[in-house]
GUGULUM-203246 format. One record per residue (C-alpha): x negated, y negated, z negated; residue in one letter; chain. Coordinates in nm, 4 decimals, always signed. Example, Ala and Ser with C-alpha at 12.3 -4.5 7.8 and 13.67 -1.06 7.14 Angstrom:
BEGIN
<px -1.2300; py +0.4500; pz -0.7800; code a; unit A>
<px -1.3670; py +0.1060; pz -0.7140; code s; unit A>
//
This chain:
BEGIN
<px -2.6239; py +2.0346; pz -2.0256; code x; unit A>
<px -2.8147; py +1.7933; pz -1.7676; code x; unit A>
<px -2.5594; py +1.4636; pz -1.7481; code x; unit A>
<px -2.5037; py +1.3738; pz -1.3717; code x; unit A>
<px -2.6862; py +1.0281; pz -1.4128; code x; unit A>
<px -3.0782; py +1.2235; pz -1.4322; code x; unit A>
<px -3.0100; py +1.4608; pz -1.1267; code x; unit A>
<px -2.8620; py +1.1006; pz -0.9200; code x; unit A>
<px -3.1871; py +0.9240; pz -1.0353; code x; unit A>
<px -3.4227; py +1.2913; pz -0.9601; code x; unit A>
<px -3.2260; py +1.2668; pz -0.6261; code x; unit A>
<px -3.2560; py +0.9165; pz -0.5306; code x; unit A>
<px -3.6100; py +0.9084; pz -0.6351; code x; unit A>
<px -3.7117; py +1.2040; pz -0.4226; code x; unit A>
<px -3.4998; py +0.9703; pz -0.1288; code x; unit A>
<px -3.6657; py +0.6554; pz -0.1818; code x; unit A>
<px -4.0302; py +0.7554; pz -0.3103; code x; unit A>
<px -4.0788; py +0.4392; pz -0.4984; code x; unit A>
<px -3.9466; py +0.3201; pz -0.8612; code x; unit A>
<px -3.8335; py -0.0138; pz -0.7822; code x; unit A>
<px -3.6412; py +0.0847; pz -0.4547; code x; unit A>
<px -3.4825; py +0.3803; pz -0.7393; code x; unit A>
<px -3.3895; py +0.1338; pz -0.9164; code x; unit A>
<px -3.2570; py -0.1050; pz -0.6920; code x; unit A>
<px -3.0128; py +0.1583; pz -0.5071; code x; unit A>
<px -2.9182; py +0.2940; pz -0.8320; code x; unit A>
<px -2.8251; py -0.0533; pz -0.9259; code x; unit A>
<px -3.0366; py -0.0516; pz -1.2776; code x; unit A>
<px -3.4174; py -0.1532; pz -1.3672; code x; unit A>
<px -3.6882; py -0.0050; pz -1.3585; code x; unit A>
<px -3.7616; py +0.1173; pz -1.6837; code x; unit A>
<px -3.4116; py +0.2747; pz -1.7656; code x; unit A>
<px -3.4973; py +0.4893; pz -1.4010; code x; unit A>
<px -3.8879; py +0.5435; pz -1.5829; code x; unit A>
<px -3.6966; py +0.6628; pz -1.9155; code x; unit A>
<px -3.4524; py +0.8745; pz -1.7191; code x; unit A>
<px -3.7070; py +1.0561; pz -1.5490; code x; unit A>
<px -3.9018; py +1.1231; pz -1.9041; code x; unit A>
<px -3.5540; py +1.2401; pz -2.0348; code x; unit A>
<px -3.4918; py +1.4891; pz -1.7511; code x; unit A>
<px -3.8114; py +1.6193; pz -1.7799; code x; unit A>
<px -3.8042; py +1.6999; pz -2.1700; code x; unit A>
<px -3.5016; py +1.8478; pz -2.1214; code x; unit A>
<px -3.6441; py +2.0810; pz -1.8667; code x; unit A>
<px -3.9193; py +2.1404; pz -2.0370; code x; unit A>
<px -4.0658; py +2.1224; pz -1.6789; code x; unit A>
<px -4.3437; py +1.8528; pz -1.5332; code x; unit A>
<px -4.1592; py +1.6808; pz -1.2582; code x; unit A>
<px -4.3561; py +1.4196; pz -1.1514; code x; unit A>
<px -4.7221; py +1.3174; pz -1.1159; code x; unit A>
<px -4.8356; py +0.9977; pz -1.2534; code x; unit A>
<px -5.1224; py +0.8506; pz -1.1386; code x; unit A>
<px -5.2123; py +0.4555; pz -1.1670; code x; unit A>
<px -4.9827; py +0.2568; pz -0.9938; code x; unit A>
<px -4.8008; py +0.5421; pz -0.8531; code x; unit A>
<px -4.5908; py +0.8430; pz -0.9184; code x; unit A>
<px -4.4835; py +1.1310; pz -0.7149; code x; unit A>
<px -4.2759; py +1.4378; pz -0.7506; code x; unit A>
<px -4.4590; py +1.7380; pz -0.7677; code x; unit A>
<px -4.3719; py +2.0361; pz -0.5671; code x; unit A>
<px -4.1158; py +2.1649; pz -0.8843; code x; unit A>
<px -3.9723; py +1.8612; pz -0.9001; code x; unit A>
<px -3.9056; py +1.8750; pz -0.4888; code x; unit A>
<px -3.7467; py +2.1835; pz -0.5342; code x; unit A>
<px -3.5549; py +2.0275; pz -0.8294; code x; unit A>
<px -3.4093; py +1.7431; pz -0.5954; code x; unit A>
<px -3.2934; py +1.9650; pz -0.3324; code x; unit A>
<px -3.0978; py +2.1755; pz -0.6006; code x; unit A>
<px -2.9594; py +1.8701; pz -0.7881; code x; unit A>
<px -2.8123; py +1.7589; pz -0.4528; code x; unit A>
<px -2.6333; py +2.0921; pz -0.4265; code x; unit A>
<px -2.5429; py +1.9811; pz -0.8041; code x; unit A>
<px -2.4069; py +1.6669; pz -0.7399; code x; unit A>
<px -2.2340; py +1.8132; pz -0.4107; code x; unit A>
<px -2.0667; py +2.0654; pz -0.6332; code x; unit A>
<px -1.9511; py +1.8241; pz -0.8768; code x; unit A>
<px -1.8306; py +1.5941; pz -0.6393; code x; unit A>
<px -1.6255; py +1.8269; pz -0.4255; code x; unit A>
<px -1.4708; py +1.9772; pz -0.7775; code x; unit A>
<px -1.3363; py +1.6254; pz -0.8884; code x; unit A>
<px -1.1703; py +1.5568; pz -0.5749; code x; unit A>
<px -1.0161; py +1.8742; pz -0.5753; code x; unit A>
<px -0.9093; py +1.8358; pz -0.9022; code x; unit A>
<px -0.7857; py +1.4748; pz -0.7973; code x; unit A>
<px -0.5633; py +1.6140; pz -0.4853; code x; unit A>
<px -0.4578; py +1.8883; pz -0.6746; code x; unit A>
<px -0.3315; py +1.6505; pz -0.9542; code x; unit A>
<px -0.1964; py +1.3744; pz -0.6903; code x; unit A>
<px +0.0306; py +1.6565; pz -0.5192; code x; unit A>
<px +0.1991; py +1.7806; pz -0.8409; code x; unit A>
<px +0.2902; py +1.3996; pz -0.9133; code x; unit A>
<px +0.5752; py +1.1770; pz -0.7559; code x; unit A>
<px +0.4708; py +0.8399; pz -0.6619; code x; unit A>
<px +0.7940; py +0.6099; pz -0.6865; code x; unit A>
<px +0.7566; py +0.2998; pz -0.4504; code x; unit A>
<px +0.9940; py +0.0096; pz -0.3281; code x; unit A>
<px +0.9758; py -0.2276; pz -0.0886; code x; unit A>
<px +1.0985; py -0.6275; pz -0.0844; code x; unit A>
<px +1.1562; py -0.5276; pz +0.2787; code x; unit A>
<px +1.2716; py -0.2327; pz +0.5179; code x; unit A>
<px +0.9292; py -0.2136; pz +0.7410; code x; unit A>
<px +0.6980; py -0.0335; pz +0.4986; code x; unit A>
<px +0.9749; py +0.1990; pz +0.4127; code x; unit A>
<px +1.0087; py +0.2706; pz +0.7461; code x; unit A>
<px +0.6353; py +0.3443; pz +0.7618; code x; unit A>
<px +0.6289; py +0.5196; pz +0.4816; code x; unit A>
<px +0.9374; py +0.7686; pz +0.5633; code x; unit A>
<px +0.7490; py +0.8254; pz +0.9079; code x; unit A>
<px +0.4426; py +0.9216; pz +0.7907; code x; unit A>
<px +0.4919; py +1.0617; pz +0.4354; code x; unit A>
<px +0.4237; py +1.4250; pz +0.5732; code x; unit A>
<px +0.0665; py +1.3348; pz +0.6122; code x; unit A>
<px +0.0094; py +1.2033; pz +0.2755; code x; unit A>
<px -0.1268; py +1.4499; pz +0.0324; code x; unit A>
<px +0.0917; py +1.2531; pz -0.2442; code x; unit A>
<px +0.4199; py +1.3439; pz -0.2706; code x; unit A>
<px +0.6170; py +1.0071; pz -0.3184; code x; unit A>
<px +0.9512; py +0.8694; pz -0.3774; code x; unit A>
<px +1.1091; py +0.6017; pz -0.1520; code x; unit A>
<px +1.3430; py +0.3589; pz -0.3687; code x; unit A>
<px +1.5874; py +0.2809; pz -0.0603; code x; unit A>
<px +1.7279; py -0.0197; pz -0.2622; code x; unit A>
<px +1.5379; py -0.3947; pz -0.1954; code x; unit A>
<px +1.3382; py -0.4996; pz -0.4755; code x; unit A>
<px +1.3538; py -0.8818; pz -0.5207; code x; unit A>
<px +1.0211; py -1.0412; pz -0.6301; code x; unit A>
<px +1.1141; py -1.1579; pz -0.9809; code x; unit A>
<px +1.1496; py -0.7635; pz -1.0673; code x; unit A>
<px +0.8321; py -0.6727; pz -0.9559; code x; unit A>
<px +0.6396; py -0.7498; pz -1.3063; code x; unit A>
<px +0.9158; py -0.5728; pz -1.5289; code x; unit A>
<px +0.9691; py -0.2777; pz -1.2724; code x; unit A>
<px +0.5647; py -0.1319; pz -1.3038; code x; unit A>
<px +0.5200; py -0.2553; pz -1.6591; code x; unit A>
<px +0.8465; py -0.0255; pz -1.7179; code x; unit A>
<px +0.6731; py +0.2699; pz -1.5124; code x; unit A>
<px +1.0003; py +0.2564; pz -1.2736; code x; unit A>
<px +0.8036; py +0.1932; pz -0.9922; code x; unit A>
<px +0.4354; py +0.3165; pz -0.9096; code x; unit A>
<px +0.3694; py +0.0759; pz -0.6394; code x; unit A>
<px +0.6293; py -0.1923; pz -0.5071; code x; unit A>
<px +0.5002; py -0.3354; pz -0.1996; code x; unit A>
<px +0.5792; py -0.7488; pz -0.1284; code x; unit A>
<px +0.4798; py -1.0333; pz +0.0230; code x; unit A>
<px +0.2954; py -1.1385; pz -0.2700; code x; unit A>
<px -0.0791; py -1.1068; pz -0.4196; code x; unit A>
<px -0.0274; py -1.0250; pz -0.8002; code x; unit A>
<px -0.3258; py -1.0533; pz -1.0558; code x; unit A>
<px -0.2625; py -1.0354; pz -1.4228; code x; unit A>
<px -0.3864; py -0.8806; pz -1.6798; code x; unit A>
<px -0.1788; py -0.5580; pz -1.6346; code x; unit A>
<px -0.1171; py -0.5647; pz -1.2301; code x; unit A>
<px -0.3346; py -0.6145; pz -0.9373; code x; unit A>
<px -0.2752; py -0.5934; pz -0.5651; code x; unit A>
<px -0.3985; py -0.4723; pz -0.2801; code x; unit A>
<px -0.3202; py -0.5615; pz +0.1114; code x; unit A>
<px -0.2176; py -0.3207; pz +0.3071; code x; unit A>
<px -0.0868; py -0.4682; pz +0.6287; code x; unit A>
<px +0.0966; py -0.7150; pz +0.8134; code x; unit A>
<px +0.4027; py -0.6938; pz +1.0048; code x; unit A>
<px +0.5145; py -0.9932; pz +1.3122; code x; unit A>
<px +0.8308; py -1.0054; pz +1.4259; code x; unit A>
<px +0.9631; py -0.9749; pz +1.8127; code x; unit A>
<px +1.2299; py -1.0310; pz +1.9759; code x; unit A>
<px +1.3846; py -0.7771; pz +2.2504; code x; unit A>
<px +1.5415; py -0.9890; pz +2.5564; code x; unit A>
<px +1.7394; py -0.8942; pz +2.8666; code x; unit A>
<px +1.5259; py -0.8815; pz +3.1576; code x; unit A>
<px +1.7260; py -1.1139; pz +3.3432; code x; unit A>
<px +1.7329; py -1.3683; pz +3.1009; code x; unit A>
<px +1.5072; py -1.6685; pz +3.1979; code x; unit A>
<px +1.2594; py -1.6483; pz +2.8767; code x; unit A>
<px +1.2386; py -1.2679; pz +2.9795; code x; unit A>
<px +0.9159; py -1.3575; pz +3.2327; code x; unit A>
<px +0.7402; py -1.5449; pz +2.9261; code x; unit A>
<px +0.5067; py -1.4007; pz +2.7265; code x; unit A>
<px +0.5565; py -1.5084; pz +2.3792; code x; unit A>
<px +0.8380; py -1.7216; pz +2.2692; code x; unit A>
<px +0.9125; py -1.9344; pz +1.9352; code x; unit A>
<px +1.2006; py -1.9241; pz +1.6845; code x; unit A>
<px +1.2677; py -2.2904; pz +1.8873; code x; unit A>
<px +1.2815; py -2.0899; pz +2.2178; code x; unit A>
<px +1.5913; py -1.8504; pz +2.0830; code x; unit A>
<px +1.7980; py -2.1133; pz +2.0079; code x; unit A>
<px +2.1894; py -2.0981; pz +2.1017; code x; unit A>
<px +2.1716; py -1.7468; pz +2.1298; code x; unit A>
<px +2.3531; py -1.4216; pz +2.0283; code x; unit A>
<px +2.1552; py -1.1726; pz +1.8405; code x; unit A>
<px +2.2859; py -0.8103; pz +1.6948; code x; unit A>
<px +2.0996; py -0.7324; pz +1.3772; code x; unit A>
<px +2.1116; py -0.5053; pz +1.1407; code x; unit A>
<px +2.2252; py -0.6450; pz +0.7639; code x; unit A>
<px +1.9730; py -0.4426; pz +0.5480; code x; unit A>
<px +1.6564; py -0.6036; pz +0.6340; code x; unit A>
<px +1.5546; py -0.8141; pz +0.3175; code x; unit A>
<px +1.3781; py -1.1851; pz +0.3356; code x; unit A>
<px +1.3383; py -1.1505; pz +0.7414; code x; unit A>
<px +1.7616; py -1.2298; pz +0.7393; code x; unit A>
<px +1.7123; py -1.5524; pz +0.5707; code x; unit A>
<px +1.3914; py -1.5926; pz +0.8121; code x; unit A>
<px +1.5909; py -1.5415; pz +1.1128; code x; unit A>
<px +1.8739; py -1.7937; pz +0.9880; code x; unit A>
<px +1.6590; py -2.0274; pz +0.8453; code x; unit A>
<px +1.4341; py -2.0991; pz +1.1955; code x; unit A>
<px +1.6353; py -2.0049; pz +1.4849; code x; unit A>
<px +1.8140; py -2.3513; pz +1.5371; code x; unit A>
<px +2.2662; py -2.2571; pz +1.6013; code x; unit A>
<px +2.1638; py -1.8798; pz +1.6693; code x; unit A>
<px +2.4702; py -1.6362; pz +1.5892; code x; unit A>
<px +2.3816; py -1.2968; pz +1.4530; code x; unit A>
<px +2.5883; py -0.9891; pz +1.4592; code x; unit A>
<px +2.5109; py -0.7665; pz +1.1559; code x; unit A>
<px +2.5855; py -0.3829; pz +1.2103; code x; unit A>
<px +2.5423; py -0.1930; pz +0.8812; code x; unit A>
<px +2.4436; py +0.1010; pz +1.0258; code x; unit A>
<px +2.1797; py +0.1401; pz +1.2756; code x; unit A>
<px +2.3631; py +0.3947; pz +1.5045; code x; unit A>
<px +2.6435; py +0.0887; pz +1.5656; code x; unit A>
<px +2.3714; py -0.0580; pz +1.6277; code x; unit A>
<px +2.1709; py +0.1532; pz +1.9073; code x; unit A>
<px +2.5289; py +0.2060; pz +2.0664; code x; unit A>
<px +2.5846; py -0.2052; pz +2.0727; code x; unit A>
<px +2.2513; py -0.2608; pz +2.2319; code x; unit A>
<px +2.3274; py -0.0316; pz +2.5113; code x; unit A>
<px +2.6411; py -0.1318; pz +2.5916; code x; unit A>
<px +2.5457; py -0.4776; pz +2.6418; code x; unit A>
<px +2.2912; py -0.7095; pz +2.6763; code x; unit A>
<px +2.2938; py -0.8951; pz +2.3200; code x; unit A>
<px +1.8982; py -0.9596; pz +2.2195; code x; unit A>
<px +1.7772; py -0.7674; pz +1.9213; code x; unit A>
<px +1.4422; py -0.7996; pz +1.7022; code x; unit A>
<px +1.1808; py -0.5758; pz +1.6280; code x; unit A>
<px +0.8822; py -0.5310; pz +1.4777; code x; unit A>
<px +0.4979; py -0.3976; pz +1.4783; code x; unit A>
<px +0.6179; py -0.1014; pz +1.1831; code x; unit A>
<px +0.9860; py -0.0640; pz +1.3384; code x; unit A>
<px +0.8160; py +0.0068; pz +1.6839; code x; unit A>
<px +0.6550; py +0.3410; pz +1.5110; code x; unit A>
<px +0.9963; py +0.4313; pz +1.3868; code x; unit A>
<px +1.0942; py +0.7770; pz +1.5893; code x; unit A>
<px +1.4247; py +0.7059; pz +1.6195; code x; unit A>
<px +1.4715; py +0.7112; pz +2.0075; code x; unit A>
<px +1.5470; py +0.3860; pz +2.1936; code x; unit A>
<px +1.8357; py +0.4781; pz +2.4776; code x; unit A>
<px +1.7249; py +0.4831; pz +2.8213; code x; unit A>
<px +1.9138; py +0.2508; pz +2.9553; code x; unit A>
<px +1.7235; py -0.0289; pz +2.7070; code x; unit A>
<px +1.5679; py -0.2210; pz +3.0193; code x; unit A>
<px +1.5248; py -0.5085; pz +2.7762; code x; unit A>
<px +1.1590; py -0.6961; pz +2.7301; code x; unit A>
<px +0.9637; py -0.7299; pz +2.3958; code x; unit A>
<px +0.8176; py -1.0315; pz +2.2983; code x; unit A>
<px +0.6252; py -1.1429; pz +2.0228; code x; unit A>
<px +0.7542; py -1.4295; pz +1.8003; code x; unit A>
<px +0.4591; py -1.6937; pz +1.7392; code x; unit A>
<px +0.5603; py -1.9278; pz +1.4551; code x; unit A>
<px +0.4364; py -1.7929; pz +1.1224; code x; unit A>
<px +0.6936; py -1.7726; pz +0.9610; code x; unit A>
<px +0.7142; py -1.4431; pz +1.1964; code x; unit A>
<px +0.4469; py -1.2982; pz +1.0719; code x; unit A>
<px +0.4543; py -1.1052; pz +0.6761; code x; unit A>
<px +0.1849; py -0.9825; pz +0.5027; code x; unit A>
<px +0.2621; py -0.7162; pz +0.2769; code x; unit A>
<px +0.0653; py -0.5805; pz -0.0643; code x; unit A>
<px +0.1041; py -0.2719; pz -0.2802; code x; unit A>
<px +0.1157; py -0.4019; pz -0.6552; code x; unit A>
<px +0.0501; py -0.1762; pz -0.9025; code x; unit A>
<px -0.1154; py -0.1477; pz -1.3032; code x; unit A>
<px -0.4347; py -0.1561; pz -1.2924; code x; unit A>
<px -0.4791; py +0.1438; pz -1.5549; code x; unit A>
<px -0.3249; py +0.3799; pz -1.2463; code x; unit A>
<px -0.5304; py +0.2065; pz -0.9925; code x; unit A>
<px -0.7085; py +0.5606; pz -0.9785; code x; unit A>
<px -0.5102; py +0.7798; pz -0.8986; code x; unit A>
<px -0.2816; py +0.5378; pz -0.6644; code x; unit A>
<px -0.6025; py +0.4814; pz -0.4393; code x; unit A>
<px -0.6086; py +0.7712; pz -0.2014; code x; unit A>
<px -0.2006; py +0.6954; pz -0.1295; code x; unit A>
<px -0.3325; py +0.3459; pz -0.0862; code x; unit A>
<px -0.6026; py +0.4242; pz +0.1403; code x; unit A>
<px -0.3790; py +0.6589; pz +0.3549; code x; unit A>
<px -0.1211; py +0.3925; pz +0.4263; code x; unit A>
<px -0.3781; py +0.1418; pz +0.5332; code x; unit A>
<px -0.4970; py +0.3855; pz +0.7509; code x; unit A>
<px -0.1546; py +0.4198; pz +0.9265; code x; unit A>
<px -0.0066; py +0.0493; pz +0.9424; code x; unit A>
<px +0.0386; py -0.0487; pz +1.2791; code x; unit A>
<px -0.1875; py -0.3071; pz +1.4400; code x; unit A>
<px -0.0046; py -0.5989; pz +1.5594; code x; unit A>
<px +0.0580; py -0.5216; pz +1.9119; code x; unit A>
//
């Protein structure tokens, strides 16, 4: 049995023609590529390579050798990542969110994911992150925060801005971007379910008054009724869920930072693995910030 580290070094050789630039893609010296090539060969039992003084060349065998051990590695590769989607579909991923915009994201677009996952509908709060993955009740819990311990790393996935969704005729309506400062006085409907952006909203929009709806059909039926302002975001924006069409209202985006949240996946390191095609996939979908 060859081991897969002589038919990389046989193939990157036959690439790169010389020892040092072997050993330089390979990421290893020169003389562990040299012993490597000695070790292939006397397993083999076949002459590979011709050494001459200062130089050494494949010989026609050991060609024909390279272009089979790329079919080698081509077949080993393609059998671990079947083996890897194969395993990642028969497995639930549990996640939770501090926050409802990656759920939203998630819900929309779990269909293409080759993972089957979980969606924990109930807010996390940050000081259960830790005990939540270190008690294997959550896979990945995505917040506002970048974890590194020992046992838990993160890694970004997004960000999400906030806007806000104004009557047309309302004077701020021709502007292109507004500021928490800008909304002040006004009326807004919300929904109550939407983690640390309520105690944004209250926090930086100077004597605003907020109408929370707990569901979002009261909601959608409010908004269209009347002409109370709303908020919004880059994730909710992707949400399906159609927008009536009598909604002649304008979106802006909000410009202070505290608008703006960027959002990680933390996880344990030791399933870092088999969490990183998920994690890949839901990079690949966040919305831009548009």
């Amino acid at each position: 049995m060859i081991d897969n580290y002589l038919l990389e070094e046989l193939v990157t050789f036959a690439s790169e023609k010389i020892l040092a630039k072997t050993a330089e893609k390979l990421n290893v010296t020169q003389p562990t590529v040299t012993r490597g090539m000695q070790k292939l060969e006397d397993e083999l039992g076949i002459q590979l390579f011709d050494r001459q003084p200062n130089r050494i060349i494949l010989t026609d065998t050991g060609k024909l050798a390279a272009e089979k051990a790329t079919e080698v590695l081509a077949v080993n590769r393609n059998f671990i990542q079947q083996l890897q989607n194969y395993a990642a579909r028969q497995s639930v991923i549990k996640i939770a969110s501090i926050a409802p915009g990656p759920l939203i994201l998630l819900r929309v677009k779990s269909a293409s994911f080759s993972t089957q996952i979980s969606i924990d509908e109930k807010f996390i709060t940050p000081d259960q992150i830790t005990a939540s993955l270190l008690n294997n009740e959550n896979s990945i819990i995505i917040s506002d925060q970048e974890i590194q311990t020992d046992q838990i790393e993160s890694r970004y996935l997004g960000a999400e801005n906030l806007y806000v969704n104004l009557d047309k005729f309302m004077y701020l309506a021709n502007s292109q971007q507004v500021s928490f400062k800008d909304l002040a006085g006004l009326s807004f409907v919300v929904l109550n379910d939407i983690g640390p952006w309520k105690e944004i909203i209250q926090k930086y929009i100077p004597n605003a008054k907020f109408l929370y709806q707990e569901e979002w059909a009261a909601l959608t039926e409010i908004t269209k009724y009347s002409s109370f302002p709303y908020f919004s975001t880059n994730i909710t924006t992707a949400n399906p869920r159609p927008r009536t069409s009598k909604d002649n209202r304008v979106r802006l985006p909000i410009t202070d930072e505290a608008a703006k949240m960027t959002f990680y996946a933390n996880y344990l390191k030791k399933q870092k693995n088999s969490l990183t095609p998920l994690l890949n996939k839901i990079n690949q979908t966040w919305p831009n910030l548009s």
